[in-house]
Backbone atoms as SQL, in Angstrom:
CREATE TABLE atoms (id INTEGER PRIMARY KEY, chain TEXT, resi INTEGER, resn TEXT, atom TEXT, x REAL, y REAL, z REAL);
INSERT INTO atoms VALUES
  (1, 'A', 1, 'UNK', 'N', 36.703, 53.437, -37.008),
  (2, 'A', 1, 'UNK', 'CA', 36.538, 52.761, -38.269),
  (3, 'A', 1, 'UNK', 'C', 37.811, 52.908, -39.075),
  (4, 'A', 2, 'UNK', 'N', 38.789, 51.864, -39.521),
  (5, 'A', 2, 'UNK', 'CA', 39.359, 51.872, -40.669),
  (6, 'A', 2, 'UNK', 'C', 38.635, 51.947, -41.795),
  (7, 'A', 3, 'UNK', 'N', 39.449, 52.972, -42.824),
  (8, 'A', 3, 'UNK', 'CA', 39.071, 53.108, -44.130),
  (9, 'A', 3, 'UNK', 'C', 40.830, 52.051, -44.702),
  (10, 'A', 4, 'UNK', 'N', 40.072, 51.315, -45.704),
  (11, 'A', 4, 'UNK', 'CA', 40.467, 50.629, -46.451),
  (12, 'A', 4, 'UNK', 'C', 40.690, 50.292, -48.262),
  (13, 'A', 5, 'UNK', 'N', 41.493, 50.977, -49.042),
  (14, 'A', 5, 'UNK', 'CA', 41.243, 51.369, -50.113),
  (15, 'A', 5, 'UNK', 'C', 41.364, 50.473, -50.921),
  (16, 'A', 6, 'UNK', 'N', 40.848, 49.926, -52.392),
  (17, 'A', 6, 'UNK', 'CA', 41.790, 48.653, -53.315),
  (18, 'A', 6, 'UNK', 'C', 41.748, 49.461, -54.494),
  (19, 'A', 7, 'UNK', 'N', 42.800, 49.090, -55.487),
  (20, 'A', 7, 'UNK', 'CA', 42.464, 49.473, -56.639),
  (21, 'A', 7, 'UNK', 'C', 42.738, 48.231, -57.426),
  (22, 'A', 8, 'UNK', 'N', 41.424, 47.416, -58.273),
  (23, 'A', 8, 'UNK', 'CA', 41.297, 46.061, -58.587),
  (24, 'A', 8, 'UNK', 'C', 41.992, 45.999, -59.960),
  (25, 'A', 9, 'UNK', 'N', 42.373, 47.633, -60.237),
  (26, 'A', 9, 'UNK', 'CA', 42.880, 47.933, -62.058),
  (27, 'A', 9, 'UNK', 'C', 41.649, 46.753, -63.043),
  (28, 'A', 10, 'UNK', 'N', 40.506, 46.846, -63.216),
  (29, 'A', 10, 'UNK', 'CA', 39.757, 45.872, -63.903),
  (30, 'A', 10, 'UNK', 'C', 39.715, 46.957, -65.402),
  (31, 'A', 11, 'UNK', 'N', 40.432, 46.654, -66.308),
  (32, 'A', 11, 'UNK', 'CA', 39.996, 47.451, -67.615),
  (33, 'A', 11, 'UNK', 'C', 39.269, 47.500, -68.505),
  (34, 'A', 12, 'UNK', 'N', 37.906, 45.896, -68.705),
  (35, 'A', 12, 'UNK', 'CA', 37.769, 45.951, -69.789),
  (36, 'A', 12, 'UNK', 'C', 36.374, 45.844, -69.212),
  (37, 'A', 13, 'UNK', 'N', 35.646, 46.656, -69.771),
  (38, 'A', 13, 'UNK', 'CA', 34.072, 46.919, -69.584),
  (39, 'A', 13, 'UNK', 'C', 32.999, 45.887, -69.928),
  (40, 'A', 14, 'UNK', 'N', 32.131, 45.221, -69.107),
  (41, 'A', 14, 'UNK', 'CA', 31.496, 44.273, -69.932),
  (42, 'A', 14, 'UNK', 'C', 30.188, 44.902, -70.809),
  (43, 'A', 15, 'UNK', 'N', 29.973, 44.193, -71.575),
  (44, 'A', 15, 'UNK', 'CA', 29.468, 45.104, -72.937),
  (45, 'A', 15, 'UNK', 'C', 27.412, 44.584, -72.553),
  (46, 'A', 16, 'UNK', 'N', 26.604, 45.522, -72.586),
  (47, 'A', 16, 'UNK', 'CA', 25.631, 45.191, -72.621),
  (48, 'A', 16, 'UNK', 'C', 24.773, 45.798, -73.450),
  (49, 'A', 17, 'UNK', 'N', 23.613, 45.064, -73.700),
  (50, 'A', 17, 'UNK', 'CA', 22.938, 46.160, -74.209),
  (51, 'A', 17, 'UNK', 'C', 21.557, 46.453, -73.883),
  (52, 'A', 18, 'UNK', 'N', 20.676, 47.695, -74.364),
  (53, 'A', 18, 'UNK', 'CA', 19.500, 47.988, -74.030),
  (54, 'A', 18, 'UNK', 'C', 19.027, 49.243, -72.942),
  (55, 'A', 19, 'UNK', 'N', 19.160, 49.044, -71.584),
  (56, 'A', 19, 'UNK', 'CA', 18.795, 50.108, -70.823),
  (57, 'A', 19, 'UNK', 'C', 17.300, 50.486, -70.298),
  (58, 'A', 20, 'UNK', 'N', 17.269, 51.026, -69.135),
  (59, 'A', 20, 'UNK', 'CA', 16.329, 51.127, -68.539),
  (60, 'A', 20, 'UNK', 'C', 15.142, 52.617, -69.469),
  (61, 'A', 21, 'UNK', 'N', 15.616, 52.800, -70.219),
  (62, 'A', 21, 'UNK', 'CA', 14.902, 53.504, -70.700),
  (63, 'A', 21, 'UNK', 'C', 15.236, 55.074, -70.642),
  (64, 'A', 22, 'UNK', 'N', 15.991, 55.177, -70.136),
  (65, 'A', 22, 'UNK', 'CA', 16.551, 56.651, -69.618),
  (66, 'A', 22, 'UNK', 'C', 18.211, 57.006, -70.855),
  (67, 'A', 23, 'UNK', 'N', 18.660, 56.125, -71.264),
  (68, 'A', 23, 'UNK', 'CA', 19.514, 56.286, -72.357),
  (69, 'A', 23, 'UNK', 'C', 20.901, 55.890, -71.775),
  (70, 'A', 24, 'UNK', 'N', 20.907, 55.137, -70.431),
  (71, 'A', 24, 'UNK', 'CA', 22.215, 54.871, -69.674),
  (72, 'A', 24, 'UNK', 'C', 22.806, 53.435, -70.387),
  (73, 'A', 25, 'UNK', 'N', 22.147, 52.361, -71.259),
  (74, 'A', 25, 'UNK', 'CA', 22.815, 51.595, -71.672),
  (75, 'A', 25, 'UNK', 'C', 23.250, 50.178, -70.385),
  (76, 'A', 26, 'UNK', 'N', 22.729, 50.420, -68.941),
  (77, 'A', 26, 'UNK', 'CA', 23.014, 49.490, -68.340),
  (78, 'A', 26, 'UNK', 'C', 22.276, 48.295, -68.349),
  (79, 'A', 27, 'UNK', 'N', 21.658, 47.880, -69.965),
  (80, 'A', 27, 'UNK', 'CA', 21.443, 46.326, -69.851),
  (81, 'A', 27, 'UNK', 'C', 19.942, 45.874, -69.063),
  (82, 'A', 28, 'UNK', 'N', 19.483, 46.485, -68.402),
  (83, 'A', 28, 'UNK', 'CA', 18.159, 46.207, -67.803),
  (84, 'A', 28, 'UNK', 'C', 16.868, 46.607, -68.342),
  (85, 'A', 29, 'UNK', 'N', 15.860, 46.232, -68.506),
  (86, 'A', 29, 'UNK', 'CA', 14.434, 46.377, -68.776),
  (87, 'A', 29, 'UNK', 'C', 13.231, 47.567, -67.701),
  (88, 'A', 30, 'UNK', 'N', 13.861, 47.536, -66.475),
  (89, 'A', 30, 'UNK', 'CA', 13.302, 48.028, -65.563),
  (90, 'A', 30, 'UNK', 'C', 13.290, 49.418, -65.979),
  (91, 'A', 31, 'UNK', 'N', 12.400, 50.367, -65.165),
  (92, 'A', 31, 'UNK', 'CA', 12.565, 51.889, -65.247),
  (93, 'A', 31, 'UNK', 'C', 13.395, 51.927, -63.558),
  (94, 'A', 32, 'UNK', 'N', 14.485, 52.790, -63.731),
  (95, 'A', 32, 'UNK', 'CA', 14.922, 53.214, -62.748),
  (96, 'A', 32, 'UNK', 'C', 13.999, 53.974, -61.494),
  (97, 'A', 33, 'UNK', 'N', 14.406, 53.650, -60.274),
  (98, 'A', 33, 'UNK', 'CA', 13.516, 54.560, -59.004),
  (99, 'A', 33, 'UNK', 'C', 14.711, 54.088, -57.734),
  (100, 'A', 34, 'UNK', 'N', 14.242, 54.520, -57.188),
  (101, 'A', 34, 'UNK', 'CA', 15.322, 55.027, -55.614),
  (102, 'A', 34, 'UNK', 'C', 15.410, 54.009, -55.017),
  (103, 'A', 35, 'UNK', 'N', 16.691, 54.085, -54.802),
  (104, 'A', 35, 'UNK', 'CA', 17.831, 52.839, -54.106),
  (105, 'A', 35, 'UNK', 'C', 17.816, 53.522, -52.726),
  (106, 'A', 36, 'UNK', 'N', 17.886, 52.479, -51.913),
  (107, 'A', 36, 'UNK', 'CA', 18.208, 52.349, -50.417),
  (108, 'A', 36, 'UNK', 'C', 19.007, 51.418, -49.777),
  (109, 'A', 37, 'UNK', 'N', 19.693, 52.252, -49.097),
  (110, 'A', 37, 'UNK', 'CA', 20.587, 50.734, -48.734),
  (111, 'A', 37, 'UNK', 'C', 21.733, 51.389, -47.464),
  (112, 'A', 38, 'UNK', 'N', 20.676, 50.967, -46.170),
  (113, 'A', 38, 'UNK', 'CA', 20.886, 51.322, -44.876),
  (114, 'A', 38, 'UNK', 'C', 21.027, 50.192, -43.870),
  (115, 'A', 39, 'UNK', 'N', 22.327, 50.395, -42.900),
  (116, 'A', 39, 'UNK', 'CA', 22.368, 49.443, -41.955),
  (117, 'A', 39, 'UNK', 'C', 23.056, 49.896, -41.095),
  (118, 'A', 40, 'UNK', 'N', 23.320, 49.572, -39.992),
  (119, 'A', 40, 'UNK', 'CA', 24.216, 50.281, -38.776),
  (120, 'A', 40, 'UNK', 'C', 25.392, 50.172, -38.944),
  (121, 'A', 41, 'UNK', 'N', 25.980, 51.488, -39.190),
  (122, 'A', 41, 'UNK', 'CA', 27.425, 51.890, -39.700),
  (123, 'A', 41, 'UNK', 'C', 28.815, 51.466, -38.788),
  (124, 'A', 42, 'UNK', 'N', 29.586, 50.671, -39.045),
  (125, 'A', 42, 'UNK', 'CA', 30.695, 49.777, -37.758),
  (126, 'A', 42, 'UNK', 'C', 31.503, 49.441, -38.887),
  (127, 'A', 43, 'UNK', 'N', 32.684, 49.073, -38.459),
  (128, 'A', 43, 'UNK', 'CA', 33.246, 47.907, -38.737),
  (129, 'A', 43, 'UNK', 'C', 34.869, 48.938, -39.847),
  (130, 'A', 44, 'UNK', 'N', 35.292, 48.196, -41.030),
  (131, 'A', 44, 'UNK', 'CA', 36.244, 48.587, -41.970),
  (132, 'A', 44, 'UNK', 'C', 35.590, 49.195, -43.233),
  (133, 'A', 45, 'UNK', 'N', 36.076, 50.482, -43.961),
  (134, 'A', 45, 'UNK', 'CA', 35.862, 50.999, -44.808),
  (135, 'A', 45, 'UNK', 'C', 36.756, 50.576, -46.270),
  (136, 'A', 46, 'UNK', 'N', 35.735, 50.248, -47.311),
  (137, 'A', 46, 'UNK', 'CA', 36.420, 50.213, -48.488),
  (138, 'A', 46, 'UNK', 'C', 35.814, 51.381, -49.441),
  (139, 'A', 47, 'UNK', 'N', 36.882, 52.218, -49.773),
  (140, 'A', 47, 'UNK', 'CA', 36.077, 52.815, -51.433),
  (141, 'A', 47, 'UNK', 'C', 36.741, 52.576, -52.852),
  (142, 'A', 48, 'UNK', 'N', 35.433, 51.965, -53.430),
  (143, 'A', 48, 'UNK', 'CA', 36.213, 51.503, -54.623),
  (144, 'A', 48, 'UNK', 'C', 35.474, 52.537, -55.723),
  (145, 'A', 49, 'UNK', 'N', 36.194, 52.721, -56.833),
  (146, 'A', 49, 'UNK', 'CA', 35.570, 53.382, -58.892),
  (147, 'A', 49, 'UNK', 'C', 35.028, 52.619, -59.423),
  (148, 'A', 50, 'UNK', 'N', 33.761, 53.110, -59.765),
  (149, 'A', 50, 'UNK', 'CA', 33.354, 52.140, -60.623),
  (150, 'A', 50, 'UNK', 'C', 32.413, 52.624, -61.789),
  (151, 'A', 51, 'UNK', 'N', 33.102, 52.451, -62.950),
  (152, 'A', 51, 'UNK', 'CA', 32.512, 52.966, -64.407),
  (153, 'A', 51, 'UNK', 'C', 31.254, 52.366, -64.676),
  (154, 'A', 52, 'UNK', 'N', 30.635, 53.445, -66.017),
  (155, 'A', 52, 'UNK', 'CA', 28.904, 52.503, -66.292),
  (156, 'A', 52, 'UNK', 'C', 27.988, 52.627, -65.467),
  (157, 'A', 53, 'UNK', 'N', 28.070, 53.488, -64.180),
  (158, 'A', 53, 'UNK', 'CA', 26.931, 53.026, -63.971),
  (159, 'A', 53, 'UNK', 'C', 26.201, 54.479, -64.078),
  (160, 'A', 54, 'UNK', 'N', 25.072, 55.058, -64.736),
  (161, 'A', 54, 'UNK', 'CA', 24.714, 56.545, -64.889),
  (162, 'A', 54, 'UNK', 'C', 23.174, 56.526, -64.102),
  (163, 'A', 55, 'UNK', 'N', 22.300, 55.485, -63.629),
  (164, 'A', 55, 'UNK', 'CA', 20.791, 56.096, -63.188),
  (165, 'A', 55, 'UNK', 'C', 20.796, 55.337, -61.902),
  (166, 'A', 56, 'UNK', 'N', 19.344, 54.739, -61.241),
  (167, 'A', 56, 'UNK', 'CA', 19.547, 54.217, -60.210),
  (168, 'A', 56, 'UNK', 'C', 19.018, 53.461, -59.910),
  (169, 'A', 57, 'UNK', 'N', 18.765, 52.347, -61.100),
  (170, 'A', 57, 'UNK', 'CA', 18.797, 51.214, -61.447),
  (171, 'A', 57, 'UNK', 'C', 20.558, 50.002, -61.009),
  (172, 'A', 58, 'UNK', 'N', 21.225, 51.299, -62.036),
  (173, 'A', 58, 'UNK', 'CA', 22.873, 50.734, -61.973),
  (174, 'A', 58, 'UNK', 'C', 23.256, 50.320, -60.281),
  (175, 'A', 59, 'UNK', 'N', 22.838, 51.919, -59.432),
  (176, 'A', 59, 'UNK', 'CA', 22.856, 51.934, -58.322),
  (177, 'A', 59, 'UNK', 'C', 22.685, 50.544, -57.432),
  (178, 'A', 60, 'UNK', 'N', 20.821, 49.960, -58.143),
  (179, 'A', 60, 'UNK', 'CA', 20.317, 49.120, -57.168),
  (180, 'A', 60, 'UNK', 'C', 21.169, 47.802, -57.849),
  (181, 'A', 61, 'UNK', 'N', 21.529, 47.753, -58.652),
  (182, 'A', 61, 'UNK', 'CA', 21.945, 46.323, -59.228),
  (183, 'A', 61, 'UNK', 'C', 23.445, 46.073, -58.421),
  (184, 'A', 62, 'UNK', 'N', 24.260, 47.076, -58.196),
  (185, 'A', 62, 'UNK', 'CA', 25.444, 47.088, -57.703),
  (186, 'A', 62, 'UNK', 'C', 25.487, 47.086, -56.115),
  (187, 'A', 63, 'UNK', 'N', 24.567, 47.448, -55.713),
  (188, 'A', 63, 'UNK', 'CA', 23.980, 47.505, -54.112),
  (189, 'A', 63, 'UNK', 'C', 23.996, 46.101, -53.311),
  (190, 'A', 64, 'UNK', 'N', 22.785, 45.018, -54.523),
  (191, 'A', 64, 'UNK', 'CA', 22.093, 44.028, -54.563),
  (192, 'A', 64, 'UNK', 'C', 23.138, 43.222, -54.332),
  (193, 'A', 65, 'UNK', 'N', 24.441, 43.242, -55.193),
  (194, 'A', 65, 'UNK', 'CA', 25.589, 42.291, -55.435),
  (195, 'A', 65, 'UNK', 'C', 26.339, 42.020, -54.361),
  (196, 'A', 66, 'UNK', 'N', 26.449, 43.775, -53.156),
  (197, 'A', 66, 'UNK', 'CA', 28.033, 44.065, -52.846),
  (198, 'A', 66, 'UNK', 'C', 27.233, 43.621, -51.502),
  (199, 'A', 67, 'UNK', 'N', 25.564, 44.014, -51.140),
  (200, 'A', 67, 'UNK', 'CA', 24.779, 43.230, -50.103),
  (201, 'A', 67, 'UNK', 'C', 25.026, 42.198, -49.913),
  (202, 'A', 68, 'UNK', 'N', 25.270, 41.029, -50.963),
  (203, 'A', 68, 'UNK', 'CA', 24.868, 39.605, -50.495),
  (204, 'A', 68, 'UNK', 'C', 26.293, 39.064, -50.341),
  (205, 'A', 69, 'UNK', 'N', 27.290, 40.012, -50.467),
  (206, 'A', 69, 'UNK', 'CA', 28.773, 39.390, -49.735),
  (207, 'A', 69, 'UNK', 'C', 28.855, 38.963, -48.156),
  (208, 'A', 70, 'UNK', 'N', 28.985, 38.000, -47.439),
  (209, 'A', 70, 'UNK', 'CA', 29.543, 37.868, -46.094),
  (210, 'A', 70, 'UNK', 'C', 30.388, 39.100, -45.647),
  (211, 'A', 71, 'UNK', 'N', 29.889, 39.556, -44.538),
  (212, 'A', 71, 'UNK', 'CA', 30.102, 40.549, -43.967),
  (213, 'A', 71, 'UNK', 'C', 29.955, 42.192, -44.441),
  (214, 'A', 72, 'UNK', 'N', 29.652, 42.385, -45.786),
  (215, 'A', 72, 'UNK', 'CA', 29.047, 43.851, -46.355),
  (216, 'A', 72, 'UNK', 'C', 27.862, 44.228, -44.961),
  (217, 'A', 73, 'UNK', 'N', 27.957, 45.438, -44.693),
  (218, 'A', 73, 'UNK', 'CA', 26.888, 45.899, -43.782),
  (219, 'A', 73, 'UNK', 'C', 26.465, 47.230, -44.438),
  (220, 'A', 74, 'UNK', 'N', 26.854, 48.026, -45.284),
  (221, 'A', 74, 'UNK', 'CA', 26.634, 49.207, -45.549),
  (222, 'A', 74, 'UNK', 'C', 27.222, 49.012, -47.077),
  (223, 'A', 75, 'UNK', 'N', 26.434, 49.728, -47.801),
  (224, 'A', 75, 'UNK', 'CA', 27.122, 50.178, -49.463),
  (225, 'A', 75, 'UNK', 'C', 26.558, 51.565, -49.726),
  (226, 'A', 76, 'UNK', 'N', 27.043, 52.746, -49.605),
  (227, 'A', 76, 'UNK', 'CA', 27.022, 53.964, -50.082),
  (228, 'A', 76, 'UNK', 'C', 27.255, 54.263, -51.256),
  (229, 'A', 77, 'UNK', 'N', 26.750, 54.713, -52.187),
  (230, 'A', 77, 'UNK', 'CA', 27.007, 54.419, -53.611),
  (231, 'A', 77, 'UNK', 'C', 26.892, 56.170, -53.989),
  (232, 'A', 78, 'UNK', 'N', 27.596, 57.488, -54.529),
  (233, 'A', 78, 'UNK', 'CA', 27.717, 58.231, -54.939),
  (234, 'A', 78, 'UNK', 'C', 28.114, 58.434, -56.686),
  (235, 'A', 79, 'UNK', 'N', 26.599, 58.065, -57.195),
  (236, 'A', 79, 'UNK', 'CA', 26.183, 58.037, -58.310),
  (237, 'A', 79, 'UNK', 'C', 27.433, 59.618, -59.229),
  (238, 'A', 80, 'UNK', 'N', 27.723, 59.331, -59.905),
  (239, 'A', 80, 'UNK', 'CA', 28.333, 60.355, -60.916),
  (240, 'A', 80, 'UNK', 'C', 28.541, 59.749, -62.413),
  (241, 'A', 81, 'UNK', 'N', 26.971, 60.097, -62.905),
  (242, 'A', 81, 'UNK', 'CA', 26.968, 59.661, -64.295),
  (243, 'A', 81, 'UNK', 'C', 28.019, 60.304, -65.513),
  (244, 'A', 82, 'UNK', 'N', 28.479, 60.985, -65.390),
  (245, 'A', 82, 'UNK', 'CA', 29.694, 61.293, -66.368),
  (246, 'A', 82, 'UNK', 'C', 31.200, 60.924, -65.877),
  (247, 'A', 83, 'UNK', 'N', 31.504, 60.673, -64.899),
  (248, 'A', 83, 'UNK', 'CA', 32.613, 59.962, -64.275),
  (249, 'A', 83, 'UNK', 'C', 32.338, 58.755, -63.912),
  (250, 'A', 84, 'UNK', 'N', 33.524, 58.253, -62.797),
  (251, 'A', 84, 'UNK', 'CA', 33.544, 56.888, -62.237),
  (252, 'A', 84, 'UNK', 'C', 32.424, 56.886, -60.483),
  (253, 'A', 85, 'UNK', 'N', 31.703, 56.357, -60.536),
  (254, 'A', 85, 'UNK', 'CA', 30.871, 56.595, -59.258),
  (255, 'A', 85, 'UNK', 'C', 31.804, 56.137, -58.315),
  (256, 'A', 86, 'UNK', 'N', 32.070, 56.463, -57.049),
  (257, 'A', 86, 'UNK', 'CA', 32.217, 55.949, -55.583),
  (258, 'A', 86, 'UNK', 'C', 31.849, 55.336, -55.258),
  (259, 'A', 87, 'UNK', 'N', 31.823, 54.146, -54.673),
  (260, 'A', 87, 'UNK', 'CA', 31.290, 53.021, -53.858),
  (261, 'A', 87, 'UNK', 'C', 31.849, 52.678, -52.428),
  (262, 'A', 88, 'UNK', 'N', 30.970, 53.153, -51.773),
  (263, 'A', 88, 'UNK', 'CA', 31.778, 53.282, -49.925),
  (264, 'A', 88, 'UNK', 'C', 31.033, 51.838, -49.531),
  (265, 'A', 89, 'UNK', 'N', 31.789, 51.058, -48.958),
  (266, 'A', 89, 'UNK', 'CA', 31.294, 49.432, -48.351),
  (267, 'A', 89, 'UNK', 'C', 32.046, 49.092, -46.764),
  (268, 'A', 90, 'UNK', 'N', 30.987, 49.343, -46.434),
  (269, 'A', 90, 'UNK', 'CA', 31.222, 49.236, -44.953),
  (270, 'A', 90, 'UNK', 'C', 31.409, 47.596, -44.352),
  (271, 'A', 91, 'UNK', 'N', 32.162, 46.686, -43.738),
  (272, 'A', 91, 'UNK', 'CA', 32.275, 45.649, -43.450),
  (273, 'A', 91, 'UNK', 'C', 33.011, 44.966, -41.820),
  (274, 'A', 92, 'UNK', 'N', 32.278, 44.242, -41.690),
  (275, 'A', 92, 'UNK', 'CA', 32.806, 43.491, -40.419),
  (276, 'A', 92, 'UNK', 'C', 34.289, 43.721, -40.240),
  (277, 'A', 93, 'UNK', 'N', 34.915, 43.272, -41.577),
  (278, 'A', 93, 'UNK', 'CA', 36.283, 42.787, -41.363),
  (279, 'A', 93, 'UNK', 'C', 37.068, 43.449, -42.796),
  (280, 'A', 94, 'UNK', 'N', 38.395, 43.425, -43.145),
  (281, 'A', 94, 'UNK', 'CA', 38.776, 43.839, -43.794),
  (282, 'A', 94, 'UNK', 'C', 38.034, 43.063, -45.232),
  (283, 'A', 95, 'UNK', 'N', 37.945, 43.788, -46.456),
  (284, 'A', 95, 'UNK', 'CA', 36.890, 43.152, -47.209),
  (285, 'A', 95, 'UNK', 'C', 38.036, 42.491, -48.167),
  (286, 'A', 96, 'UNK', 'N', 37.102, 41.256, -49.120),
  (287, 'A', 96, 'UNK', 'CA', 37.507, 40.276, -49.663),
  (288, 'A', 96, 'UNK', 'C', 37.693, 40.902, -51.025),
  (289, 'A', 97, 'UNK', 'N', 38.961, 41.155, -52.173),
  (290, 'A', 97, 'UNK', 'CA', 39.065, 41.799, -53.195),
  (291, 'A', 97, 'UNK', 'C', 38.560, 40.891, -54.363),
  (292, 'A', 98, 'UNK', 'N', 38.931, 39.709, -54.299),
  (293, 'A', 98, 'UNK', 'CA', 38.513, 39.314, -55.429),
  (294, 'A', 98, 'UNK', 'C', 36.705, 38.938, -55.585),
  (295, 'A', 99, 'UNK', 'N', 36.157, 38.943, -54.553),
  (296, 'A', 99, 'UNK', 'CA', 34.942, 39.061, -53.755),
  (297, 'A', 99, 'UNK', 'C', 34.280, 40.503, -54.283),
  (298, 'A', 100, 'UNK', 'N', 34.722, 41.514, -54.206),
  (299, 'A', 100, 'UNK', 'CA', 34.242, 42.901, -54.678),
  (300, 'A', 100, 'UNK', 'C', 34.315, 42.762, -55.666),
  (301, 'A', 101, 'UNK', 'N', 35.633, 42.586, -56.980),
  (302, 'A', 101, 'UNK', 'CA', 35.478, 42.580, -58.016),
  (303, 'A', 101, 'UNK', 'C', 34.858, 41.112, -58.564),
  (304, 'A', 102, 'UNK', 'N', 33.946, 40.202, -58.305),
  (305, 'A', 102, 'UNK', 'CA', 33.214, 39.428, -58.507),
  (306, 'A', 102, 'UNK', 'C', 31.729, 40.161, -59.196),
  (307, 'A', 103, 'UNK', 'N', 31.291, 40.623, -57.407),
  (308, 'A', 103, 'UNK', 'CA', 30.075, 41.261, -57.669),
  (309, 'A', 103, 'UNK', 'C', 30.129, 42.798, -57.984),
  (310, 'A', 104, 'UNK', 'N', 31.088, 42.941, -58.393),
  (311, 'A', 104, 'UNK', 'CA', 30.757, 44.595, -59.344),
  (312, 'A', 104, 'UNK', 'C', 30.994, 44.439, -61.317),
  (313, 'A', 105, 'UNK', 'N', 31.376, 42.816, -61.048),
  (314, 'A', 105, 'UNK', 'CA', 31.544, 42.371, -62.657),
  (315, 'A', 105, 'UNK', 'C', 29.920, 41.508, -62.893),
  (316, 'A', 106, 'UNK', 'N', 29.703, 41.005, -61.567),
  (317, 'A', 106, 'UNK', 'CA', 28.107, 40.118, -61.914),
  (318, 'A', 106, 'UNK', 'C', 27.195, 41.076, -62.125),
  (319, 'A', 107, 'UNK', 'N', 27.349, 42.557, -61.391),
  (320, 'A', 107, 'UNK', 'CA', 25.909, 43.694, -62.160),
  (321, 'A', 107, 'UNK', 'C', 26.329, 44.265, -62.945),
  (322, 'A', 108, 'UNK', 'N', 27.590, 43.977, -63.803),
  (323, 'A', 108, 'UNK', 'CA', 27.654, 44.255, -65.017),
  (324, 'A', 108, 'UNK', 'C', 27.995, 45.594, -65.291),
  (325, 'A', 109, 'UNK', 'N', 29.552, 46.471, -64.299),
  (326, 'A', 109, 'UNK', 'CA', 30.041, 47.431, -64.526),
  (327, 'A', 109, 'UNK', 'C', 31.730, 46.987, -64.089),
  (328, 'A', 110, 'UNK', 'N', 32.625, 47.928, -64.199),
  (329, 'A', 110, 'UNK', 'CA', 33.708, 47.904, -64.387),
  (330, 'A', 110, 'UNK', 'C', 34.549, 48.391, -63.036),
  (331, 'A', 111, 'UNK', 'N', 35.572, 48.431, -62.584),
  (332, 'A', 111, 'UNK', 'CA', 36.108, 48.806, -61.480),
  (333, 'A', 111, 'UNK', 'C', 36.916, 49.247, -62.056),
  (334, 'A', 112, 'UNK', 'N', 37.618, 50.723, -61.431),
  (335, 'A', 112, 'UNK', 'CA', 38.681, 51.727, -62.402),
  (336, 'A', 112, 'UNK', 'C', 39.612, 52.109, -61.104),
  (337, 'A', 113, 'UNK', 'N', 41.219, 52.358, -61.685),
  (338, 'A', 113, 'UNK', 'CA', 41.622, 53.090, -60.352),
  (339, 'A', 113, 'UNK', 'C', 41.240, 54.450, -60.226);
């Protein structure tokens, strides 16, 4: 497996409001509960930063996004609510950047180097 790194430098946070109820501010109505997100591990590694996201709600919304890319097979997501979380994305082929930072701006968090 190649690991494959980007840094998208995205600086400006999109602003939401409300939250799942837990005090994280990520914009959703839902109560947070456990994300899954398993598939047979192959192919090129990307890890990208990504700010905002603190419960696991953020988790599933960012999962949901980086899933429905052509060729995503795996998204490992290492939640760290007071820092920038990890996002490991496993893919067929070397992955598409402006494609990642698409769907990590459509669930509504930020990409950091």
């Amino acid at each position: 497996m190649t690991e494959q790194r980007i840094d998208l430098g995205l600086t400006s946070p999109r602003s939401s409001g409300g939250g799942c109820g837990d005090g994280c501010g990520c914009g959703h109505g839902a109560a947070a509960s456990p994300a899954a997100s398993s598939r047979a591990d192959a192919g090129a590694s990307t890890v990208l930063r990504v700010e905002g996201m603190t419960c696991d709600h953020c988790v599933r919304a960012v999962t949901e996004e980086l899933n429905a890319l052509d060729g995503v097979e795996v998204v490992d997501i290492d939640l760290r609510a007071d820092d920038a979380s990890l996002v490991r994305i496993t893919s067929t082929g070397a992955a598409d950047e402006t494609a990642l930072s698409a769907a990590i701006d459509e669930a509504g968090y930020t990409l950091v180097r």
